[in-house]
Structure formats: C-alpha cells, structure tokens
N, C-alpha and C positions, 0 to 999 in steps of 0.2 A: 225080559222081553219088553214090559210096559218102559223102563230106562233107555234101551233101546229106539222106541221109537220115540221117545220126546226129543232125546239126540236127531235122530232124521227130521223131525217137523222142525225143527230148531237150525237145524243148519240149513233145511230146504228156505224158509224165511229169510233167514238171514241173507241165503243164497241170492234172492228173488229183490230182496230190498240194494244188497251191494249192485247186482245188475240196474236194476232203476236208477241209482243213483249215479253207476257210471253211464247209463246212456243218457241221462240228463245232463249231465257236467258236459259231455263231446256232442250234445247238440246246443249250447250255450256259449260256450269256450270258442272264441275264434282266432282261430291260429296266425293269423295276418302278421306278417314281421313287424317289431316295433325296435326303435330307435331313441337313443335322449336327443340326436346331434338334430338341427335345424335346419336345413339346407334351403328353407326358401324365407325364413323369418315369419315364420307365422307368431303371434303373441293370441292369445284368448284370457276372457274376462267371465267372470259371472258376477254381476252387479242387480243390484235391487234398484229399479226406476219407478216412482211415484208415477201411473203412467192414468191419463183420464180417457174413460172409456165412456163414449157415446153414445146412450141407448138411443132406438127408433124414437122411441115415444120420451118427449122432456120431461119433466119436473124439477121441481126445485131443488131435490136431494138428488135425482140421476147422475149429476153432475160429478162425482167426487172422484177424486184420487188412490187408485190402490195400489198396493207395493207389488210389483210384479217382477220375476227373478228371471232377468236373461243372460242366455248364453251368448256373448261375444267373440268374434275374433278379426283378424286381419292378416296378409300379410305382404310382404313385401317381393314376391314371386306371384303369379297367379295359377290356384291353385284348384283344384276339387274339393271342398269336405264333404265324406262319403259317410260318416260316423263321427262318434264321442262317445266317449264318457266321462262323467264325473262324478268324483267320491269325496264326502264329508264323512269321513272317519268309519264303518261299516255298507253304508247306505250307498249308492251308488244310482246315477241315471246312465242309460247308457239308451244310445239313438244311433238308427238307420237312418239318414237324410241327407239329399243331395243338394249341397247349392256350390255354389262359386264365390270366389271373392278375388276379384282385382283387386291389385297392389295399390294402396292407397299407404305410404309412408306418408301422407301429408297429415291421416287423420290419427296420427302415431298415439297424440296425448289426449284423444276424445271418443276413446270407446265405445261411449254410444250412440256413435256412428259408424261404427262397424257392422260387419256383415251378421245377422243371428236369427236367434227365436226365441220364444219363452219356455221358460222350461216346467213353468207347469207347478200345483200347489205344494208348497214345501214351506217346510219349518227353517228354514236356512236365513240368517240375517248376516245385515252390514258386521265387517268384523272375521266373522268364522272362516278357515282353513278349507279348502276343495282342491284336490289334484284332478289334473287334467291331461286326459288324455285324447289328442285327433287323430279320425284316420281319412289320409290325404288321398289325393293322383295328382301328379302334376299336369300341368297341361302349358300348351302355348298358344301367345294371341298369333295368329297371324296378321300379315301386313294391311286383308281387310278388314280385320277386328275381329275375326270369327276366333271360337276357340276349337283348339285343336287337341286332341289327346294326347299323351307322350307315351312313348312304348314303356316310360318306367312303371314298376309295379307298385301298386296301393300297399300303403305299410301306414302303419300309427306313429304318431311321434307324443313321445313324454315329455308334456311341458311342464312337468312337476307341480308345486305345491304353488298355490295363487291365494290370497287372499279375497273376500265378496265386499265389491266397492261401491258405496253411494252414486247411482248415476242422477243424472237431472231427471227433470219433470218430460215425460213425453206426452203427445194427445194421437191417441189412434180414432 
C-alpha cells in the first residue's frame, strides 16, 4: 500500500513538472518560418565600439570610453526588423523590437553605421563566434517615400555564424 502510493506522488510530480515544462517551452518557442536563403541582402554584425558617454554633470574622469556590444545590420532591400536573436555557444539574446532599415549598400564595409541597438552587459569580446538570427517583413518605399507593408509574411532568416568585430570609437 505505502509502495503504492509513493508510485502515485511520483508520477503525479513528475506529471505536474513535464506539463510546466511543456507549457513553457510553447510559450517561448516561436514557430515563425525561418529560412538560410537571403532575399533582400541583409548582413548583421555584433561588434564592440569604445563608445563615450556623456554624463549631465562633467568631471574629469566622466569622460571615458567604455566597450559597449552592438547589434548591427543593413540591408540591401528595405526591410522591417521585428526580432533577433543571438547565440555565443549556450547563451542566447533574443529581442522583440521594431525598426527599419533602408537599403544603404553604400555603407556595405562600415558597419557601424548601420542600423541597431546595444545589446546590453555581456561577457562577449572582439574575436568570439555568435549566430545570428533576424526576423524580418519586407516592406516597400513608395514613390512618396512612405513605407508601405508587403502582403509577404514575417519569417526569420539564418545568417549563421558571424564573428564580434572591433568597431570605432562612437560619442552618444
């Protein structure tokens, strides 16, 4: 009888923990289509920029330079980024956020002048390995400049494995 019921508490547990765990995983998981192929040339970066940040108030040490890790990208269509993610080997950021980026093939070999954000305090330096993943919409400009939505659907695209590049010095 006593064997009996540690079998029941044991499998009711177990029960209880497999269910949390799958309704975690299918509220995390988003099923969005992803692709390797490129169709509008997008490229992205995650680089370290020495960037000086200007407090209110001066002093003599306020002034300095500290290595801040941004996410880049560009592309050669213009596009929506609706999301990312990026993975240094377990670790993973992964972001909701809406911007745009017109096509700027001019700014091809200066990354950081591409369109991004910061990604925020991380152990990551110049050197290490990060896959990257966006998810897009395309859109179009119209002939007034406005942009316009395109009936295609939001999907990720796999820009695989990128290396984290030294960018220049910025001042925000």
């Amino acid at each position: 009888m006593v064997l009996t019921i540690y079998k029941l508490l044991i499998i009711g547990i177990s029960s209880i923990i497999t269910t949390g765990l799958i309704l975690y995983l299918l509220n995390s998981y988003d099923f969005t289509p992803s692709t390797m192929e490129n169709p509008y040339g997008v490229e992205a970066r995650v680089l370290v920029q020495p960037t000086y940040f200007s407090p209110p108030i001066q002093t003599e040490s306020s002034n300095f330079p500290q290595n801040v890790l941004w996410f880049r990208y560009n592309s050669k269509e213009p596009i929506d980024l609706i999301g990312y993610t990026i993975c240094n080997g377990i670790f993973c950021i992964k972001a909701q956020t809406y911007s745009y980026s017109p096509p700027a093939p001019e700014w091809k070999d200066f990354p950081e002048m591409w369109a991004g954000n910061t990604l925020g305090d991380l152990h990551w330096k110049v050197g290490d390995s990060v896959h990257i993943w966006i998810k897009v919409s395309p859109v179009e400009i119209t002939k007034t400049g406005e942009r316009m939505s395109v009936s295609e659907p939001v999907f990720y695209i796999d820009l695989g494995e990128s290396k984290i590049i030294q960018g220049p010095i910025e001042r925000i």
